[in-house]
C-alpha positions as CSV (number, residue, x, y, z in Angstrom):
1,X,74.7,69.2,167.7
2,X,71.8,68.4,169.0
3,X,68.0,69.5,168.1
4,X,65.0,69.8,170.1
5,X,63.1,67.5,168.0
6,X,58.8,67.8,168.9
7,X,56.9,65.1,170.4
8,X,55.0,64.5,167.5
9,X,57.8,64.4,164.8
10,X,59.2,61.4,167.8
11,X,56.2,59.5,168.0
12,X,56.0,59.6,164.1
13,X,59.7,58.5,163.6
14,X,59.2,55.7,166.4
15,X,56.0,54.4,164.9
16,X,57.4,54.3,161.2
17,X,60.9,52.4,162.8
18,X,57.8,50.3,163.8
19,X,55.7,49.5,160.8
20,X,59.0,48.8,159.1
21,X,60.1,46.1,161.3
22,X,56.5,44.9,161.1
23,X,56.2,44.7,157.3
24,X,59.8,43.3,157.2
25,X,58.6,40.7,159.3
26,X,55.7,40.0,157.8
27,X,57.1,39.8,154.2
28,X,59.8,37.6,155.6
29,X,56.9,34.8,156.5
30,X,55.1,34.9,153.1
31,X,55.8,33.3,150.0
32,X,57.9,34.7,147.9
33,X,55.6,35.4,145.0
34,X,52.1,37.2,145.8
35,X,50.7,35.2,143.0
36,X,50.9,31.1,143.1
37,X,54.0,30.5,140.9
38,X,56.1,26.9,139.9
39,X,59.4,26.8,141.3
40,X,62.4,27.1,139.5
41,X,66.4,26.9,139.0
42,X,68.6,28.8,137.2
43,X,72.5,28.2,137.1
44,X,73.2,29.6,134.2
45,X,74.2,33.2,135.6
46,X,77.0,34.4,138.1
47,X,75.0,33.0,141.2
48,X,72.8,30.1,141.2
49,X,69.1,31.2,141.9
50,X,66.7,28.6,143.2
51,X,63.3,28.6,144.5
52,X,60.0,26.4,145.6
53,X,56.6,26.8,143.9
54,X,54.9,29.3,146.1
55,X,51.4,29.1,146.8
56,X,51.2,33.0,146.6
57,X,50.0,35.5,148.7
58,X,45.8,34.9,150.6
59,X,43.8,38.0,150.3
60,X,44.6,39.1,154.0
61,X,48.1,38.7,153.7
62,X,47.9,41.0,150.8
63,X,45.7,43.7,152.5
64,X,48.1,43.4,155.2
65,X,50.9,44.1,153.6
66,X,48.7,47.4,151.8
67,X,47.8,48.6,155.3
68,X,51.8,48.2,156.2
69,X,52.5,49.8,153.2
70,X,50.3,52.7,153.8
71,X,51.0,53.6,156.9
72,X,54.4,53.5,156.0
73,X,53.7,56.2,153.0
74,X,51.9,58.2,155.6
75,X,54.4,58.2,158.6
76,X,57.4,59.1,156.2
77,X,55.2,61.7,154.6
78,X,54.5,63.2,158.0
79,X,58.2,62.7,159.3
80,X,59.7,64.5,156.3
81,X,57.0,67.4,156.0
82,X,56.7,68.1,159.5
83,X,56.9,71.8,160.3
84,X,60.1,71.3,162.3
85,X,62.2,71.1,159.5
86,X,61.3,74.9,158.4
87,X,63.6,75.5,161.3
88,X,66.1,73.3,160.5
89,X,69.2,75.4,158.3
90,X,69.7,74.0,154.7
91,X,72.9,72.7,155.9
92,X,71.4,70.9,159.1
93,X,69.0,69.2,157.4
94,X,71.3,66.0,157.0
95,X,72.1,65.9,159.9
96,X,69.2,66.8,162.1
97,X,67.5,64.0,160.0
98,X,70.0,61.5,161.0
99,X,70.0,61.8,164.6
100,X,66.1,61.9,164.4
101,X,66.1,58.4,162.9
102,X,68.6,57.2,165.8
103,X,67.2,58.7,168.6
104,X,65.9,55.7,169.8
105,X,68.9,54.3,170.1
106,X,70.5,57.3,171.8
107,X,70.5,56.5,176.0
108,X,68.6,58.7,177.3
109,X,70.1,61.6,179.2
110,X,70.1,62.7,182.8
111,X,68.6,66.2,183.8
């Protein structure tokens, strides 16, 4: 099936693919603790866990993250309450919302 999502609900969906990959990034490059911690080993349990002292997170990298976070509340907010999905039958729902978070990877098609 295929749905006639609005422009808006799109750009939403596109932008909050986009702050994800941003955050995930971003959190990727930081420390691994926001606060300055001593390393440490462990390999005592099932898996060996190991890591350095990090120096934490700096203030902007922290109010970075909270502005990706954010926006990221407020996107999925806006994707999932958008009045499109009044339209959308009960048992749609699934699947409209699938195909709305893949539609950028859909090719486009020719009219």
């Amino acid at each position: 099936m295929t749905y006639d999502f609005p422009s808006d609900l799109l750009a939403g969906q596109e932008e909050l693919h986009q702050v994800r990959a941003e955050l995930l990034t971003l959190l990727k490059r930081l420390p691994w603790s926001v606060e300055p911690l001593d390393g440490f080993s462990d390999a005592t349990g099932w898996r060996k866990v190991e890591r350095p002292a990090s120096p934490g997170w700096t203030e902007d990298e922290q109010a970075e993250v909270e502005k990706l976070r954010q926006r990221e509340r407020e996107l999925a907010v806006f994707v999932s309450c958008h009045r499109f999905w009044v339209e959308v039958t009960t048992e749609g729902k699934v699947d409209a919302r699938m195909r709305l978070k893949h539609v950028h990877e859909e090719p486009p098609t020719e009219t």
